[in-house]
N, CA, C and O atoms as a GROMACS GRO file, in nm:
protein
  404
    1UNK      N    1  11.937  10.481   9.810
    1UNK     CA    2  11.835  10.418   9.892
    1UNK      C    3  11.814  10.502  10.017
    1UNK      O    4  11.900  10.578  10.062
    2UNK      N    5  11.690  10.482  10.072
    2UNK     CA    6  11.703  10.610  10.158
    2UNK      C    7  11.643  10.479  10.269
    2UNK      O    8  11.596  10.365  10.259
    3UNK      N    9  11.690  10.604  10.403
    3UNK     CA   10  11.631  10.506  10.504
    3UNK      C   11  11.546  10.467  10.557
    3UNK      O   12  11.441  10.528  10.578
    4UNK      N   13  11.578  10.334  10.599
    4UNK     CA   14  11.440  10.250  10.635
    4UNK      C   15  11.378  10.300  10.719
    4UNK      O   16  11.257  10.277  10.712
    5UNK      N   17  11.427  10.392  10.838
    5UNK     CA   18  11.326  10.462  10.925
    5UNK      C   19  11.271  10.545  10.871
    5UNK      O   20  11.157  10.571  10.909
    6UNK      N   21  11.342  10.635  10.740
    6UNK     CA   22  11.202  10.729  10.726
    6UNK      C   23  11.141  10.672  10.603
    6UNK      O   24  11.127  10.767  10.526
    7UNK      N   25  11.106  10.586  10.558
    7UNK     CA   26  11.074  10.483  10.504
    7UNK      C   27  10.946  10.484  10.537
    7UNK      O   28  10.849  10.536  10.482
    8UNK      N   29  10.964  10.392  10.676
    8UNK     CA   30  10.835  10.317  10.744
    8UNK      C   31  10.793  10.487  10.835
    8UNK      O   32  10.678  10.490  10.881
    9UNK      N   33  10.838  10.552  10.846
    9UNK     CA   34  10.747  10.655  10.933
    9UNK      C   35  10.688  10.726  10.782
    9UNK      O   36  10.609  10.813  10.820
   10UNK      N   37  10.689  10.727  10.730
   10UNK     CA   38  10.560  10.781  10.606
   10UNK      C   39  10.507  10.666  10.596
   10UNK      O   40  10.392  10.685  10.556
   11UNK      N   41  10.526  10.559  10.610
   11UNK     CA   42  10.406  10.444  10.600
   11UNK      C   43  10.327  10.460  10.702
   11UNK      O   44  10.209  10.426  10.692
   12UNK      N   45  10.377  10.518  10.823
   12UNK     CA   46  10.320  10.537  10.951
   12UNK      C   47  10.250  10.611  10.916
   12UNK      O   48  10.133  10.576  10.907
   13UNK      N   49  10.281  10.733  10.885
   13UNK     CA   50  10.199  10.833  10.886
   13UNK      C   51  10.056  10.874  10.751
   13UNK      O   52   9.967  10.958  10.742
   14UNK      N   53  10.098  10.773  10.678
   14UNK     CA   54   9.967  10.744  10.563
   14UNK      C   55   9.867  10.665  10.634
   14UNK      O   56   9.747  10.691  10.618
   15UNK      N   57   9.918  10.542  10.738
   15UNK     CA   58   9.816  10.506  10.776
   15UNK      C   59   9.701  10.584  10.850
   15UNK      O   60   9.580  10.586  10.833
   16UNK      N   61   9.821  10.672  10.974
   16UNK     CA   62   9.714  10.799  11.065
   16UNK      C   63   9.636  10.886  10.983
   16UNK      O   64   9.550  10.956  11.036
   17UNK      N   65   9.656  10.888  10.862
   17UNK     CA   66   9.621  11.005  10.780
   17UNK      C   67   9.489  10.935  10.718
   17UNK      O   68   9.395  11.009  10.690
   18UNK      N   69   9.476  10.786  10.693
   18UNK     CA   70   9.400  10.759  10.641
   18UNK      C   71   9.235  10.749  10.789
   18UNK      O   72   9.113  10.760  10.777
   19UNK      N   73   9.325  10.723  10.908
   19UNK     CA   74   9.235  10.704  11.039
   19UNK      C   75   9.138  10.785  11.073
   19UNK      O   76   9.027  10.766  11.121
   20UNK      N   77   9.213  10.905  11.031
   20UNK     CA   78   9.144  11.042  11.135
   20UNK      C   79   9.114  11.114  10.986
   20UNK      O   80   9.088  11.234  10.996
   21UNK      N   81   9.114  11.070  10.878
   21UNK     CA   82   9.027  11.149  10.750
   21UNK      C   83   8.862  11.168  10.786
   21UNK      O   84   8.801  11.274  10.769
   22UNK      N   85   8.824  11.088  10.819
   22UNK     CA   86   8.674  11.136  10.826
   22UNK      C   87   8.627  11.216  10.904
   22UNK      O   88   8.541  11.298  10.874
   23UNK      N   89   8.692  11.201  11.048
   23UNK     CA   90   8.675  11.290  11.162
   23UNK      C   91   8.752  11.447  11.154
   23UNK      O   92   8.705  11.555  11.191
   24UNK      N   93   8.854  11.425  11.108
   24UNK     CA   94   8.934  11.540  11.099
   24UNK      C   95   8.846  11.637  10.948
   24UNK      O   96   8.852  11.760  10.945
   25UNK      N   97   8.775  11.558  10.841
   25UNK     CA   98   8.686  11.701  10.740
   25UNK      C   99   8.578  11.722  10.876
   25UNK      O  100   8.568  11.828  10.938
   26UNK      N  101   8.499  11.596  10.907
   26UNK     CA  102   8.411  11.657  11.023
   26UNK      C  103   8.418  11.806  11.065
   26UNK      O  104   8.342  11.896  11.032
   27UNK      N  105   8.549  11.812  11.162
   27UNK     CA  106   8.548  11.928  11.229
   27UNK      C  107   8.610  12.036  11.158
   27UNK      O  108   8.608  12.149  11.207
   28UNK      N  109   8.651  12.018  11.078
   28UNK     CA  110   8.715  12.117  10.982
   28UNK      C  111   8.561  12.189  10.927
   28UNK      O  112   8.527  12.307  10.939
   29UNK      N  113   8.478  12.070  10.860
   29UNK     CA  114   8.373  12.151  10.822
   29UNK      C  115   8.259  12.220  10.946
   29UNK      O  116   8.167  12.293  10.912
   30UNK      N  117   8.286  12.181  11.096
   30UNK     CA  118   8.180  12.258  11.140
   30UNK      C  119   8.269  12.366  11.220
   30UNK      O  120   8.211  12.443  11.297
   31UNK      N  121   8.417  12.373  11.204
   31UNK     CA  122   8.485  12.497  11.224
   31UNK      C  123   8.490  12.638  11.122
   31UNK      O  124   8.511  12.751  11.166
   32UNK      N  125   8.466  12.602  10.968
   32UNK     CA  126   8.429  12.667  10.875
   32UNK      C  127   8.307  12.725  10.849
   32UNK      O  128   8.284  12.807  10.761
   33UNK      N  129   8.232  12.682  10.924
   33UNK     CA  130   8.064  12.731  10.907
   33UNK      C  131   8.060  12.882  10.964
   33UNK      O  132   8.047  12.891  11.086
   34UNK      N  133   8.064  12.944  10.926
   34UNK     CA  134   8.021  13.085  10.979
   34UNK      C  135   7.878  13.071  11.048
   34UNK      O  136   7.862  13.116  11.162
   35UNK      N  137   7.748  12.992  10.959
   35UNK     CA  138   7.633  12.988  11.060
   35UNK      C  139   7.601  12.986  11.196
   35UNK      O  140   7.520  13.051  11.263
   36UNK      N  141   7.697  12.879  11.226
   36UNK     CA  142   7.692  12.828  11.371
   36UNK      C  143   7.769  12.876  11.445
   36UNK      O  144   7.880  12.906  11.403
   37UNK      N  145   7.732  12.897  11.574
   37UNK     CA  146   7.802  13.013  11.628
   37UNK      C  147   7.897  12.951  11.739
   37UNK      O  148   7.906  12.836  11.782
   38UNK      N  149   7.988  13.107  11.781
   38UNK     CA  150   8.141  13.069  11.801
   38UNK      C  151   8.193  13.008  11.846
   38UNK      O  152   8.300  12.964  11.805
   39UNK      N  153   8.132  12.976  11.964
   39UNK     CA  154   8.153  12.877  12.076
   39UNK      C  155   8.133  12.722  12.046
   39UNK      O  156   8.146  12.633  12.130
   40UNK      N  157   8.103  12.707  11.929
   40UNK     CA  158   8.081  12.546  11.905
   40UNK      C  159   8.213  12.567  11.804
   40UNK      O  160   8.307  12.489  11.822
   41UNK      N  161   8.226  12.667  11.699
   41UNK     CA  162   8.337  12.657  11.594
   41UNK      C  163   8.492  12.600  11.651
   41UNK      O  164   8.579  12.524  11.608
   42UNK      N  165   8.465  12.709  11.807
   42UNK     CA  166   8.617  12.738  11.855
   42UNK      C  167   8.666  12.613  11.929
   42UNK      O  168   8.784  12.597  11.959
   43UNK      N  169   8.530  12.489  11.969
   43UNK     CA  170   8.546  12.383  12.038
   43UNK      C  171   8.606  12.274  11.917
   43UNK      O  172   8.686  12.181  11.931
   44UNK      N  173   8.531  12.328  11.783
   44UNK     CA  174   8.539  12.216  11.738
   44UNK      C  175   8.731  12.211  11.661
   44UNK      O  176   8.794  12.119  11.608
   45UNK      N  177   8.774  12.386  11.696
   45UNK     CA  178   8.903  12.371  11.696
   45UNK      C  179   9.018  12.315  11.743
   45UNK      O  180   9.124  12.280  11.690
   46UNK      N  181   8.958  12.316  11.892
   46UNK     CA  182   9.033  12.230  12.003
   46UNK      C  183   9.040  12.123  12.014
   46UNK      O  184   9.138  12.062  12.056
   47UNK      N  185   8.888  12.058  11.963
   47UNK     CA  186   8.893  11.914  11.922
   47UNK      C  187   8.991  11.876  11.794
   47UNK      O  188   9.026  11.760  11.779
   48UNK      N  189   9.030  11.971  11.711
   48UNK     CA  190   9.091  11.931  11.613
   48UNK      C  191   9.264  11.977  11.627
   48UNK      O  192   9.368  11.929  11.582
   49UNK      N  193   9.246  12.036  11.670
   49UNK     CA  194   9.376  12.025  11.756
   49UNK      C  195   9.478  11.965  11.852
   49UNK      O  196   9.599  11.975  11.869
   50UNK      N  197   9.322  11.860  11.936
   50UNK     CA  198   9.397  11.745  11.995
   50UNK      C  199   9.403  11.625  11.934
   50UNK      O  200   9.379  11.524  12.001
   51UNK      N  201   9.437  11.613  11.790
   51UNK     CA  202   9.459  11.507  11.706
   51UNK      C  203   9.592  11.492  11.647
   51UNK      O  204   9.641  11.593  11.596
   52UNK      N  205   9.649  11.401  11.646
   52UNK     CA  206   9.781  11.405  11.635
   52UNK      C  207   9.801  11.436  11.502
   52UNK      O  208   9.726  11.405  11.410
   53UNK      N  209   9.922  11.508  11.492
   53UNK     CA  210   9.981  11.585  11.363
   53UNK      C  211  10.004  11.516  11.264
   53UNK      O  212   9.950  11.556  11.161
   54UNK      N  213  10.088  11.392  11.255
   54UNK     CA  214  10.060  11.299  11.206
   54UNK      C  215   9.965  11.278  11.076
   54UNK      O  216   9.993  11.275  10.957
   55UNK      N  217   9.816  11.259  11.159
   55UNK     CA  218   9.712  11.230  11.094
   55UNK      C  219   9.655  11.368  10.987
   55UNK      O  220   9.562  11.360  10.906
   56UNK      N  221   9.714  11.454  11.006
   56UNK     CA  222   9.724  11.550  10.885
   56UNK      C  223   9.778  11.495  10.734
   56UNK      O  224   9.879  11.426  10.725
   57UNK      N  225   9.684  11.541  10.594
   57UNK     CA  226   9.739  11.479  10.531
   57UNK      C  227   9.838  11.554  10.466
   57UNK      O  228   9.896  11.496  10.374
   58UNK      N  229   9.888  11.722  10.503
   58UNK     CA  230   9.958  11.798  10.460
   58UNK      C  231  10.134  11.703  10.509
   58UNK      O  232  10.242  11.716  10.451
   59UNK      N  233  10.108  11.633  10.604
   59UNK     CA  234  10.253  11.628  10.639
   59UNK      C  235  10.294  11.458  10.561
   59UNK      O  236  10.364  11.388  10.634
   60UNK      N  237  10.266  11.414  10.464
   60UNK     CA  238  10.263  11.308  10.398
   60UNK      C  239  10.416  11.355  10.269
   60UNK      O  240  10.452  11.448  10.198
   61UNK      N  241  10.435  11.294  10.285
   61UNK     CA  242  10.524  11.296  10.182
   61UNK      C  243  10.575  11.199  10.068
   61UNK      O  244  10.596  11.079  10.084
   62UNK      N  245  10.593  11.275   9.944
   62UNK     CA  246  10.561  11.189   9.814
   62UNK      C  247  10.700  11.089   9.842
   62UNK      O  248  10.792  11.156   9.890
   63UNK      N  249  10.731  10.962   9.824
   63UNK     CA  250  10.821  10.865   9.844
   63UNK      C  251  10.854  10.799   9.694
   63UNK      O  252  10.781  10.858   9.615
   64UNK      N  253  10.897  10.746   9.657
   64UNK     CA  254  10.969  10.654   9.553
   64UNK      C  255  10.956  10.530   9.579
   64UNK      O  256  11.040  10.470   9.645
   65UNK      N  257  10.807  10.451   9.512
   65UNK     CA  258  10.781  10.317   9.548
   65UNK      C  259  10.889  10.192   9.549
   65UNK      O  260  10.860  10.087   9.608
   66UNK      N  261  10.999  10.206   9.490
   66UNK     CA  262  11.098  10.141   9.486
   66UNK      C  263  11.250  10.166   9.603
   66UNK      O  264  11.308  10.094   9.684
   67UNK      N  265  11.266  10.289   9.559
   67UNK     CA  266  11.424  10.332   9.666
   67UNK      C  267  11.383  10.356   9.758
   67UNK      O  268  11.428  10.302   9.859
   68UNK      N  269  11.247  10.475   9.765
   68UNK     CA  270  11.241  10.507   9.880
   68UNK      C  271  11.252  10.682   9.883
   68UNK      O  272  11.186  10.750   9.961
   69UNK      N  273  11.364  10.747   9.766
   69UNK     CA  274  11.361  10.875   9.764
   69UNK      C  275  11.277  10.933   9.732
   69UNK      O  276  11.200  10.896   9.643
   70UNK      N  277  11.263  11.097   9.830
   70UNK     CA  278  11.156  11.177   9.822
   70UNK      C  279  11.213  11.278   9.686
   70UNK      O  280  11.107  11.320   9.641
   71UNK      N  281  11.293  11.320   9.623
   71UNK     CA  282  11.286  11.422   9.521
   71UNK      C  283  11.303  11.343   9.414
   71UNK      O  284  11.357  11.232   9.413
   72UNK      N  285  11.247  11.413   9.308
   72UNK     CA  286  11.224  11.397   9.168
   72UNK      C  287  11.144  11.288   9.162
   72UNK      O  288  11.185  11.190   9.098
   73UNK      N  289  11.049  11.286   9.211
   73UNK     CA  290  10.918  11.226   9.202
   73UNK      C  291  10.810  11.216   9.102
   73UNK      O  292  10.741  11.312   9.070
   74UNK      N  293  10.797  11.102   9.053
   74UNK     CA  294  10.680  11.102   8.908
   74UNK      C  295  10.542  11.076   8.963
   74UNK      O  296  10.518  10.957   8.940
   75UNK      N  297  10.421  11.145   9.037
   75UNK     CA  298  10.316  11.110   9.070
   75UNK      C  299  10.240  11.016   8.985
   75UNK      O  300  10.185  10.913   9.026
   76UNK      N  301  10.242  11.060   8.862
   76UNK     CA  302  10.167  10.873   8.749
   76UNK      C  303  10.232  10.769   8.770
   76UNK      O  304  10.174  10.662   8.758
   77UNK      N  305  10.384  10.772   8.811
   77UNK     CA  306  10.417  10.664   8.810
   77UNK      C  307  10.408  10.600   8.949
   77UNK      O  308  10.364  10.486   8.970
   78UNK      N  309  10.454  10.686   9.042
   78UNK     CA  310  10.439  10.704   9.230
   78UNK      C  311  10.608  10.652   9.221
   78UNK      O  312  10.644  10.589   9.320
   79UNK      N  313  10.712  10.672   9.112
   79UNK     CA  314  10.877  10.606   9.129
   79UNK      C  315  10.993  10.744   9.130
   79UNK      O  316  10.930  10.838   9.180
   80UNK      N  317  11.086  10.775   9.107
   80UNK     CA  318  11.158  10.865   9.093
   80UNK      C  319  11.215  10.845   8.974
   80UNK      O  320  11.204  10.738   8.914
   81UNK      N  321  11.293  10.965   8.918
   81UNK     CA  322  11.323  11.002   8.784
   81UNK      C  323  11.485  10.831   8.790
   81UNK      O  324  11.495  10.743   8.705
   82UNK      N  325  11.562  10.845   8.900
   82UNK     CA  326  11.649  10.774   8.874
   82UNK      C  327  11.564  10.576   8.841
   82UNK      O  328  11.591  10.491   8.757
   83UNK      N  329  11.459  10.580   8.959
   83UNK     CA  330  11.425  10.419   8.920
   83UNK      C  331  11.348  10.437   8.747
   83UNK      O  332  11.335  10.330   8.689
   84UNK      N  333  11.313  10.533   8.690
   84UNK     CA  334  11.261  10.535   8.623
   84UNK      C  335  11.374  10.505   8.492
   84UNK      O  336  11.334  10.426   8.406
   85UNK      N  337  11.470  10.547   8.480
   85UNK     CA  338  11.542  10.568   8.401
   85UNK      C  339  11.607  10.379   8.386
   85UNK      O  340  11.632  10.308   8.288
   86UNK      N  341  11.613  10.353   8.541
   86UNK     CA  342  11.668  10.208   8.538
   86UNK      C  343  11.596  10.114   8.474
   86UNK      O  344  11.654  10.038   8.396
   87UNK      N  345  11.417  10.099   8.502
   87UNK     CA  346  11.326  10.041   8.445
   87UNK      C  347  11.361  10.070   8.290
   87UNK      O  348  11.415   9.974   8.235
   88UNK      N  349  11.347  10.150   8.233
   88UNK     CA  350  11.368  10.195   8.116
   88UNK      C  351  11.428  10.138   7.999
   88UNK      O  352  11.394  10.109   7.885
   89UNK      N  353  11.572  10.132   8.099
   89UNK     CA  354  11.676  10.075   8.048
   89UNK      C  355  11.679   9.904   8.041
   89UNK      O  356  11.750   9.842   7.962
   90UNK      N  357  11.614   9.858   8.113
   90UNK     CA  358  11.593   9.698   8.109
   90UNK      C  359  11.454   9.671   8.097
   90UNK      O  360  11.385   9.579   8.140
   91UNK      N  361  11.421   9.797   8.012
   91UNK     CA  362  11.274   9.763   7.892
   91UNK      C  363  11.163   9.730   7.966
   91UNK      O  364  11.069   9.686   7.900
   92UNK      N  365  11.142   9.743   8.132
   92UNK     CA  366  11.025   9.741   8.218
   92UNK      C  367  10.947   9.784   8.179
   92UNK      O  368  10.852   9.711   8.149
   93UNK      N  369  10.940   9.894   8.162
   93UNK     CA  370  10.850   9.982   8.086
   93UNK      C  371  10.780   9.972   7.953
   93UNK      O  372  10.842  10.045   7.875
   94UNK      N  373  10.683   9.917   7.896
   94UNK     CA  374  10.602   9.957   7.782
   94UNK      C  375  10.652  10.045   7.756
   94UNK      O  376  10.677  10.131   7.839
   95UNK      N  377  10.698  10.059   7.581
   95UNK     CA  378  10.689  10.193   7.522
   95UNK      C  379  10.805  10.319   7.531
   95UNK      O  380  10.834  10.409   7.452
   96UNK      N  381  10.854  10.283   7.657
   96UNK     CA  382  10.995  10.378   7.708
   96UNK      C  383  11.150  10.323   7.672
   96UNK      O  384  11.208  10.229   7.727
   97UNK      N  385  11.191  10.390   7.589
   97UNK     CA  386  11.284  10.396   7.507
   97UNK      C  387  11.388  10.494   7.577
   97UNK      O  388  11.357  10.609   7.607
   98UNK      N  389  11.512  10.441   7.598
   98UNK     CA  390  11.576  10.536   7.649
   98UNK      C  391  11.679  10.595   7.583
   98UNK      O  392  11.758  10.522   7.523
   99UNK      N  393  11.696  10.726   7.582
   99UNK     CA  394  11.751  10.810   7.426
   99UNK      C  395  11.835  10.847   7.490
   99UNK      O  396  11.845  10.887   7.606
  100UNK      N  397  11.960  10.819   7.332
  100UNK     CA  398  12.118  10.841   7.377
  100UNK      C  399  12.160  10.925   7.206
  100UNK      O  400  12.125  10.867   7.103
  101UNK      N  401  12.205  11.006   7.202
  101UNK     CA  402  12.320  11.098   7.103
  101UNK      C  403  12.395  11.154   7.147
  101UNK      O  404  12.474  11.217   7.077
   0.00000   0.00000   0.00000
């Protein structure tokens, strides 16, 4: 089980991520424009720079809807290989059979 603080600070930080999505492609896309010239690009850097890091969605990290652990992560499922194996085993799962020789 992993901990509850870093737990809830990726809950934290999905929410910021979801806040500042619209504003943050905004300036991303009128910092990318080569058309428009430099002095608006380089503002609209600074503006995007004074947004908290946070609200980036690079710094999100994949979690384990159940424990909580970040490695061995199943994105279809959004669980980890160990809750997966547990479900498995007490037939949660449709279809998943858990193989022993």
């Amino acid at each position: 089980m992993a901990k509850k603080a870093m737990i809830e600070r990726e809950k934290k930080r999905a929410k910021l991520v979801k806040k500042y999505a619209s504003k943050r492609l905004a300036l991303k896309t009128i910092a990318d424009n080569r058309d428009l010239p430099m002095e608006e690009r380089f503002s609209a850097r600074l503006k995007l720079a004074e947004l908290p890091r946070n609200g980036s969605a690079t710094r999100l990290h994949n979690r384990c809807q159940i424990t909580g652990r970040p490695h061995a992560y199943y994105r279809k499922l959004k669980i980890s290989r160990i809750a997966l194996r547990d479900l498995g085993s007490n037939g949660q799962i449709p279809g998943m059979v858990k193989s022993s020789w």
